[in-house]
Phi, psi and omega in degrees: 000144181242153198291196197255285190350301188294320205291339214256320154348272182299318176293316158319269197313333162296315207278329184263348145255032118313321168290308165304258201330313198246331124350275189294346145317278201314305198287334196260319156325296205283307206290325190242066195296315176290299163338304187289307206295303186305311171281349171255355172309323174285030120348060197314334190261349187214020184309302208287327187287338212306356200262331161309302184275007163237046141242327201271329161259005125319296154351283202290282183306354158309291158320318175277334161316297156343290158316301204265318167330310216230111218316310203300350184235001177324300199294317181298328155351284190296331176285321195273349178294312193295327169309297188288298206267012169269337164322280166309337179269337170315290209301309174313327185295311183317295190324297215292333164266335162240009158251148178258029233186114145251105181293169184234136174226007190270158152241140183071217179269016182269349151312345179260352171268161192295172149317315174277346158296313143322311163295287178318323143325327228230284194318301204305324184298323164327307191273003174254315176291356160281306181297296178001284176309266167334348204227344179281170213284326204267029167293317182298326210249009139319122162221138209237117174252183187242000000 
């Protein structure tokens, strides 16, 4: 069994990187802002959206930083983290499987890996933020009713 220290330990260590990881995102996104906008209009999938989602998704990760900073809303974070990055990883798969056009819409240094490196990036954070979730405490006290 593993104790409540480690498990709450590893929900801390997930919940701040993730706080690093949508910061530097966010942040990187605001700073060359006419760039992010501008690459995601070459979006075969999100051409139409782009002057929304290269505010809304800056945004969106502010917020969830936000969310995981503050214990009492941690969990929801976490939920919304978990939200957000299968969200990017669907849309990479997509690129990556059915355009023949990739646009780069990353900033710093996650601009410098490849796309499928990228997917793989996105799937390990995925799977540390489901244990996250499962392993945070105010997890039991869910109840997801119909």
């Amino acid at each position: 069994m593993i104790s409540d220290k480690i498990k709450n330990s590893f929900v801390l260590v997930v919940s701040y990187l993730y706080v690093l990881l949508f910061v530097y995102a966010a942040v990187s996104k605001l700073l060359d802002y006419e760039n992010f906008q501008v690459q995601l209009g070459q979006s075969p999938l999100l051409s139409a959206y782009a002057s929304i989602i290269s505010w809304l998704v800056p945004a969106i990760e502010l917020f969830i930083v936000v969310l995981i900073l503050l214990p009492t809303t941690r969990l929801f974070g976490l939920f919304g983290s978990f939200i957000l990055m299968v969200m990017f990883t669907v849309y990479i798969y997509l690129i990556l499987t059915y355009s023949s056009f990739v646009p780069c819409s990353c900033g710093g240094v996650l601009e410098k890996m490849t796309w499928n490196q990228h997917l793989l990036f996105n799937i390990a954070f995925i799977i540390q933020v489901v244990l996250a979730i499962l392993l945070h405490p105010d997890v039991t006290q869910l109840k997801f009713t119909r």
